[in-house]
N, C-alpha and C positions, 0 to 999 in steps of 0.2 A: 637526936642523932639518927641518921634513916639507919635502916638494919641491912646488912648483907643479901637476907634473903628479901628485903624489899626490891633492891636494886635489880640483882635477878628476876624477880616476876615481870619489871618492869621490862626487862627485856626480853623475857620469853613472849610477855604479848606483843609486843611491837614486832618482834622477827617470826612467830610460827605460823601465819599466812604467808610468809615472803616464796614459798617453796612450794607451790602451788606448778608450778611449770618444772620441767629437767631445767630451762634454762636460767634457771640462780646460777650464778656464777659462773656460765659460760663463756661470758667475756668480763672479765677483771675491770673494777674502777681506777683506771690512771690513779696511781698515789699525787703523781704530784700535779693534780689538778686547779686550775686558777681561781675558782671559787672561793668566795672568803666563807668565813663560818657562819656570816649575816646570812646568804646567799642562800647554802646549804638548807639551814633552820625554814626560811622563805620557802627552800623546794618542800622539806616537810608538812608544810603546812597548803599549798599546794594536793601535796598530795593524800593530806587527811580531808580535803577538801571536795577533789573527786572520788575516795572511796564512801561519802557521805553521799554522794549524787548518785553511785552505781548502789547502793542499799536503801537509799528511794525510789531504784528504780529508772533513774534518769536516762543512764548508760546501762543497758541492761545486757549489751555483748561487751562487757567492758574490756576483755583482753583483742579480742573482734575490731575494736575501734582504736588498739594500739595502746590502752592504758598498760604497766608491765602492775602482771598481779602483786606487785610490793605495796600498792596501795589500800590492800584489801588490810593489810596488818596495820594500818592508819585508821583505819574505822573505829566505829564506837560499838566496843563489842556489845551484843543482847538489846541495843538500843530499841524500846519501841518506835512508833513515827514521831509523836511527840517532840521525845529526848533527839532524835537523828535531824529537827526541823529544827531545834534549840540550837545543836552543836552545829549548824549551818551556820548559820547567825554567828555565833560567836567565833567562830574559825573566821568569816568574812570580816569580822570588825579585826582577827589577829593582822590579816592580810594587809587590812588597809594602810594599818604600823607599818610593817615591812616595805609596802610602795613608797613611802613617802621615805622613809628611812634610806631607801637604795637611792630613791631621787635626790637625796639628800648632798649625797657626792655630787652633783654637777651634772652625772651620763643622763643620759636617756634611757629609759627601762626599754627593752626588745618589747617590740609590739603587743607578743603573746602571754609575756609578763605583765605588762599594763593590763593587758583584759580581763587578766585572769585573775588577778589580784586586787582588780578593782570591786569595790562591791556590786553583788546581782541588784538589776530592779527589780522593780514590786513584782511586775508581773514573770520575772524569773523566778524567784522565788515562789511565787505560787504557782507556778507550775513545778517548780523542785520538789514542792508539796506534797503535789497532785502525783507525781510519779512521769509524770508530760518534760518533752524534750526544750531545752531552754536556748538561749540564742548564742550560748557557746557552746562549740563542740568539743566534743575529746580532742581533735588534734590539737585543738590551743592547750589542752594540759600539756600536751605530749612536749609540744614546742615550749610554753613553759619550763615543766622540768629540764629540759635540755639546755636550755639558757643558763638557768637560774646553778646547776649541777655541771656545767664544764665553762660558760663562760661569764660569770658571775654576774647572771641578770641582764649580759648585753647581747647585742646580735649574733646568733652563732655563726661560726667561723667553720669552714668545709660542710659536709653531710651531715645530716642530723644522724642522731645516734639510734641504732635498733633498742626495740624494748629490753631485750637481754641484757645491755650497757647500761641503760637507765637504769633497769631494775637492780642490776650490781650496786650503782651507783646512789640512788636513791638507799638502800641497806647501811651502805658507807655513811649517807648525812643522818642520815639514823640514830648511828653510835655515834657520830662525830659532835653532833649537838646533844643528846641526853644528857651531858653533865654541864652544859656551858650556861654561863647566867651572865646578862652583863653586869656591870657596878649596881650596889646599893641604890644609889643616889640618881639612878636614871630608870631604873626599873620598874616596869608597869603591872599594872594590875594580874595575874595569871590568867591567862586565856583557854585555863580549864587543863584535865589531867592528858598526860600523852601528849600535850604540844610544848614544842620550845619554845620561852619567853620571847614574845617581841621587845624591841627600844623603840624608847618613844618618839612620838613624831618630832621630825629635826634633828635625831642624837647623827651624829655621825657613822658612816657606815665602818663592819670591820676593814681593816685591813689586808692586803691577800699576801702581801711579799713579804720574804722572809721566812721568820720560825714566829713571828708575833701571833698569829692566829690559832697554832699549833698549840702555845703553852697553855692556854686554858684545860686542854683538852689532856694533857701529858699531866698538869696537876691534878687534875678530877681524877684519871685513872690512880695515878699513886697514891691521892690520898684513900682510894674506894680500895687500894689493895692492902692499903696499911689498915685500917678500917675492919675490910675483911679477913687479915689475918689474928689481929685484937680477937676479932667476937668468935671467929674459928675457935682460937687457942683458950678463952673466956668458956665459950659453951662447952668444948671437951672436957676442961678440969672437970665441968656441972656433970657432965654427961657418966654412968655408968653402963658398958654394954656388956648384953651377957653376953660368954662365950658361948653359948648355943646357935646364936643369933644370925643366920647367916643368909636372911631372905633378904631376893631380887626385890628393888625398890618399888611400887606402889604392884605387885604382884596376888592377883587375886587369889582368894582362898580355895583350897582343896576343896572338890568333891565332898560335900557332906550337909550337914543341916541348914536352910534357907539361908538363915544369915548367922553361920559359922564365924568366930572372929578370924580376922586373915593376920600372918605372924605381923607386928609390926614393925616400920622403918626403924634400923638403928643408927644407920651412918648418919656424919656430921651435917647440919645444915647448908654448908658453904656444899660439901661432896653433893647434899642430894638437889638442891637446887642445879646446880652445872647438870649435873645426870635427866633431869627434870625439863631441863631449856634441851638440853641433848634429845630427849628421846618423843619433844614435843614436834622437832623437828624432823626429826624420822617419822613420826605418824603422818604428818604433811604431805611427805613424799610416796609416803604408802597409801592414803586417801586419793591421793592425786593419779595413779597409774589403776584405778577401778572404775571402769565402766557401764556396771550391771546395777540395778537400784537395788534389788534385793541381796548381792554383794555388798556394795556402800551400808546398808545400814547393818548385816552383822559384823563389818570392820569398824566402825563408829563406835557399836558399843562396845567391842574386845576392847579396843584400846582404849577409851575410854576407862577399864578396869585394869587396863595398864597405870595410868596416867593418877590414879586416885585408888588407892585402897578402898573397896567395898567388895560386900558380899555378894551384891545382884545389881544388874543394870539392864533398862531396859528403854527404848527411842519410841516416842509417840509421833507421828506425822500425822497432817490434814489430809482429810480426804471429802473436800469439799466444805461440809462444814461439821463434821464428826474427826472426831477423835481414833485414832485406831493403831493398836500396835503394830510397830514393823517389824520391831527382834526384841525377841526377851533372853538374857542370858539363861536364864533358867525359866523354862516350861511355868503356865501357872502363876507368875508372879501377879501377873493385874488382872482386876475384875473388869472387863474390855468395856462391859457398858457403863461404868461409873467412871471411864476417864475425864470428862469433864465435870466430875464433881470435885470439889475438895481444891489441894495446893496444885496438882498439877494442872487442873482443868484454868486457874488463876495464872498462872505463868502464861499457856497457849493464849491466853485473851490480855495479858498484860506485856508481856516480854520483860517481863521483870523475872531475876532469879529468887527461888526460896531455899532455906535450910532450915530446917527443923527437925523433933521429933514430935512422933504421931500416935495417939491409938486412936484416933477417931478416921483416919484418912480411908474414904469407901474402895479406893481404887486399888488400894494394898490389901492382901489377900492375909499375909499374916502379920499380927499387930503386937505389941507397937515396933515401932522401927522410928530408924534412924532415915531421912529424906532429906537430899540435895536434889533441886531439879532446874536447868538450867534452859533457854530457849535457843534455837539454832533460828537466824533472824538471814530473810534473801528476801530483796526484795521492800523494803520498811515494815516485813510482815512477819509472824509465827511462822515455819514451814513444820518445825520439828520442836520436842523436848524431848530432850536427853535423861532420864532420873538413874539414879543413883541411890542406892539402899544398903544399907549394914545394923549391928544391932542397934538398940535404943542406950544404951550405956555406953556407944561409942561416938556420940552424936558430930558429925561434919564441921569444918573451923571455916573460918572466911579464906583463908590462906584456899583450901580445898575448892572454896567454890571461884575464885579467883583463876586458880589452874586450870580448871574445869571450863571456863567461859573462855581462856585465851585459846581453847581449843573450837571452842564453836565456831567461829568464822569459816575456819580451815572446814569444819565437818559441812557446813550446809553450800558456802561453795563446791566442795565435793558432790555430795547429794544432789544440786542445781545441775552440775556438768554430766554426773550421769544418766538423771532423768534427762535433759539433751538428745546425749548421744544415747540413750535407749530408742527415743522418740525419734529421732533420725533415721535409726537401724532399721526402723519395724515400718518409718515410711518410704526408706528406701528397698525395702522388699513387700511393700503393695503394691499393687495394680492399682492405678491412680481413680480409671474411668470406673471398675468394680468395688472395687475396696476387698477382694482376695490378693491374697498373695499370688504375686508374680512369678514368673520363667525364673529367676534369681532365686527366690525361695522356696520355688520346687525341687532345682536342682539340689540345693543343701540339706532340706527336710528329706531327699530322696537318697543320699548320699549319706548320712544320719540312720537314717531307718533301714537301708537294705545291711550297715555294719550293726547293726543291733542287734545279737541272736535270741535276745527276749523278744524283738517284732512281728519273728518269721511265724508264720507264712506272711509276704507280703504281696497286696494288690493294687494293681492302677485299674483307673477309669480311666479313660480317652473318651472326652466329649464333645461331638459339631453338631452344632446347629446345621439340620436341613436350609436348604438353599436361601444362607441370609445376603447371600448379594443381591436378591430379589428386593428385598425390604429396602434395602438401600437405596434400590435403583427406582423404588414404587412409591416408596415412604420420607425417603431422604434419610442422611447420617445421620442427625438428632436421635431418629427414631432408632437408628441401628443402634444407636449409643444407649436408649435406652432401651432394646431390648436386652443387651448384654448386662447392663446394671441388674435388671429383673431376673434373667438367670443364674448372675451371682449370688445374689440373694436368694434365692430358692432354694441352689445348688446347698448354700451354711444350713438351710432348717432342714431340705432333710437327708443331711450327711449327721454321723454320729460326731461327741464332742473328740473322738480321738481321730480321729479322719482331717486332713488335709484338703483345705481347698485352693484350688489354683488356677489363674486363666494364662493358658501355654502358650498362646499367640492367637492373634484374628478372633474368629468365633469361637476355638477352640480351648475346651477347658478341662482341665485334671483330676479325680479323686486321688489321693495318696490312703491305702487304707493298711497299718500298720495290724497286725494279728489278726489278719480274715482267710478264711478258705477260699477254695475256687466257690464252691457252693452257697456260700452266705454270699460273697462281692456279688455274684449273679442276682443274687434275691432283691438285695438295695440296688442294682444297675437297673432293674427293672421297676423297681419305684421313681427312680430318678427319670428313665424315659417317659414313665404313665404319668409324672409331675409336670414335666414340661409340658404334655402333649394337652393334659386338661386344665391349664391354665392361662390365665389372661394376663395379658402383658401390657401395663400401663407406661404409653408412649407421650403421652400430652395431649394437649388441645383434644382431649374427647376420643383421641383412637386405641381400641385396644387389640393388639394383635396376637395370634394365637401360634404357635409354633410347636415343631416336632425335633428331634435330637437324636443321632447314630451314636451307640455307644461299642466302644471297644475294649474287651474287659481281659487281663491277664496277672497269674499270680505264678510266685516262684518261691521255692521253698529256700532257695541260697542262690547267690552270684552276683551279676553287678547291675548298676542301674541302668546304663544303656541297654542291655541284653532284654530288660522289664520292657523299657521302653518301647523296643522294637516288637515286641510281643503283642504289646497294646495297638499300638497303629498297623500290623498286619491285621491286627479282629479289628477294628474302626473301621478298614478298610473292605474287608468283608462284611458289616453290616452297611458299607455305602452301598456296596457294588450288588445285596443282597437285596435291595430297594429301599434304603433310609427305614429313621422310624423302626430302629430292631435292635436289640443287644447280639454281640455274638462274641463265643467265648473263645480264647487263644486254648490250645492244646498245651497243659503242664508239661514243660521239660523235662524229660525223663533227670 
């Protein structure tokens, strides 16, 4: 007899990637849709199909290329490449059942159903491998699942459906097949865990009209409710809860000793599973609106000590080919340079989960302990491992590390999306040609810094290059282009690390310097001219040219940034007009 709380897990992991976008559920899946529940099962597999492609890698912008992130909860959670190259394979032999089965009716499978359903060649496949792009595209998913999910495997009919419909709808074949099996007597081999059975080649396809297709699905629930209420009402008699007992369900422990026991769960299994599917899909949506890498990983591991009762938690990430912590719940918990030794360092190189307890683990600071450590897998690779710590006399259940993995997906797409968009952020405010920051970046770092009243006093440089239109017009752009690169570079070594570098336009470039005097700014303004002025500037093909720089220097104890601004480019303008090659200093506002 499966258990209550089987059936729940089984559905928290297939749904707690689905929530990855606001748009779950923004456009509702037509209840009374023509797809039969063949169909349905078909698009599932479909789309465990390309979340196996986008975690080798294949589709590596997978919502970019119109997949709806539901497919991410179809993957093979923690899969190393191995296991994710296996479960290709045996998803394509599911598919091939469902082709033949839909052809089975007489129709014609929609073009993008045939393709997709049909099995990869050799050399698809070794490229799926490989991580390398294969000869079908995501759009054929796309139009796949659209076929297969509104008009059951045939051509579709009006405009194709946006991701948001799919991804509704795709949720819907989800629950719609998790309980259906066909007969005994036609039933094929299982095509592994998380996929609906295929019928075998020839059986007849479901049906769509009527309530015929429906009552599979209407008995599965009522027998899973009568089921569930049985082992409810079974476990409560077993059950005694004390009346004291009245801790928030997997709520980490009080402030106090490393690994404090945390009170434990008392409510019923049916209550904490539902609360459990519930709050795994809250984490989702709260992963998913974080942008900052060093945000993602201390939300990851919070909740995560949401999510599993423990004492301490703590996210390992690669960083190249070392190991190194991103966030420890508690200070001190790991020894940073023995992370690759022992179970955790076996997980990053395996992708496999552990649970155990330890006294011998190097990288645990206090021994023995209780260890669950799990892999966050993007890509067919480690990016992260998540561990998890409590005492040794409370040691971690399978159930635990189950919970724990149908959250990883969710966390390392997250982690994926913000490394992105941090990397996006930081190349959309550089200056492309120097690699300082840009007019965009000065503005905000300037508009930052003058509201800071720990900065004040604050000072600008204003920096031009003496007469580089000569260079250009003697030497050609190339050269102008690298002399600007070479002053960028001069300008970072010798600015301090709290100083701001920036090129403001043309030749002209910025200090931002947060907590300096009039009289320090002048001392490094005047390094920075005697820098340029004795330096050699490697242009190419053998020329090196030598150059000089007016500087404009201005500091203000309070006000706003243009007011800075304007202070700087009046002294610029008086060390041009003064004869280049000079620093001069703006008079402090009273």
């Amino acid at each position: 007899m499966i258990r209550p709380r089987v059936m729940a897990r089984l559905g928290v992991i297939l749904l707690a990637a689905a929530v990855l976008t606001p748009a779950v559920g923004a456009t509702a899946y037509a209840a009374g849709s023509t797809s039969s529940t063949q169909s349905l099962a078909a698009a599932v597999s479909v789309g465990r199909e390309a979340a196996i492609l986008v975690q080798l890698g294949v589709f590596t912008q997978a919502n970019g290329q119109g997949l709806p992130p539901t497919v991410q909860a179809l993957a093979v959670q923690g899969a190393a490449h191995a296991k994710l190259v296996s479960a290709l394979r045996s998803t394509e032999a599911v598919e091939q059942r469902w082709l033949a089965s839909l052809q089975a009716g007489g129709g014609q499978a929609f073009p993008p159903v045939q393709q997709v359903l049909t099995p990869l060649s050799a050399a698809d496949l070794s490229n799926a491998s490989a991580g390398q792009a294969i000869s079908i595209q995501a759009d054929a998913f796309m139009g796949a699942l659209d076929s297969l999910l509104f008009d059951n495997g045939g051509p579709v009919t009006g405009a194709p459906h946006d991701p948001p419909t799919l991804q509704a709808a795709l949720n819907d074949a989800v629950r719609q097949t998790a309980g259906v099996k066909p007969p005994k007597s036609s039933r094929p081999s299982s095509p592994g865990p998380g996929l609906p059975t295929a019928p075998p080649i020839g059986a007849p396809p479901a049906t769509s009209g009527g309530h015929s297709s429906s009552l599979p699905v209407v008995g599965g629930v009522a027998l899973a409710l009568i089921l569930g209420a049985a082992a409810f009402l079974w476990l409560r008699a077993r059950r005694r809860v004390p009346a004291f007992a009245t801790a928030r369900i997997g709520a980490p422990a009080a402030p106090g000793p490393l690994f404090a026991q945390p009170v434990p769960s008392v409510v019923s299994p049916a209550t904490e599973d539902a609360a459990q599917m519930s709050e795994l899909l809250d984490v989702s949506r709260r992963l998913a609106s974080i942008t900052s890498v060093d945000e993602i990983h201390r939300v990851i591991t919070r909740e995560a000590m949401g999510l599993i009762q423990a004492s301490s938690a703590a996210l390992i990430v690669r960083d190249g080919d070392q190991l190194v912590v991103a966030h420890e719940a508690r200070p001190g918990l790991l020894v940073p340079d023995r992370l690759a030794d022992g179970a955790i360092g076996r997980v990053a190189e395996t992708g496999q989960p552990t649970r155990q307890v330890s006294a011998t683990e190097a990288a645990i600071r206090q021994l023995p302990a209780a260890l669950l450590a799990v892999p966050l897998v993007a890509g067919g690779s480690v990016a992260a491992v998540l561990v998890m710590l409590r005492p040794a006399d409370w040691p971690f259940s399978a159930e635990d590390s189950n919970l724990l993995m149908a959250l990883t997906p969710v966390a390392a797409a997250a982690m994926h999306g913000a490394a992105e968009t941090t990397d996006l952020m930081q190349r959309s405010l550089q200056d492309a040609l120097t690699g300082v920051g840009n007019r965009s970046r000065f503005d905000r770092d300037l508009a930052t810094v003058i509201a800071d009243p720990t900065s004040q006093p604050v000072t600008l440089l204003m920096i031009d290059l003496d007469h580089f239109k000569a260079v250009n017009d003697t030497y050609g752009h190339p050269a102008g282009d690298a002399l600007l690169r070479g002053l960028g570079g001069l300008l970072r070594q010798v600015s301090r690390p709290t100083d701001g570098v920036y090129r403001y336009g043309g030749e002209e470039f910025a200090l931002l310097l947060p907590n300096t005097p009039s009289g320090e700014a002048a001392d490094l303004a005047e390094r920075v001219r005697n820098a340029v002025e004795t330096n050699r500037f490697d242009t190419g093909a053998g020329i090196r040219l030598t150059a000089t720089a007016s500087i404009g220097v201005a500091t203000v104890e309070s006000g706003d940034g243009p007011a800075l601004i304007a202070l700087a480019d009046a002294a610029l303008y008086e060390a041009k007009r003064g004869g280049r090659n000079r620093v001069s200093i703006a008079d402090t506002p009273a």
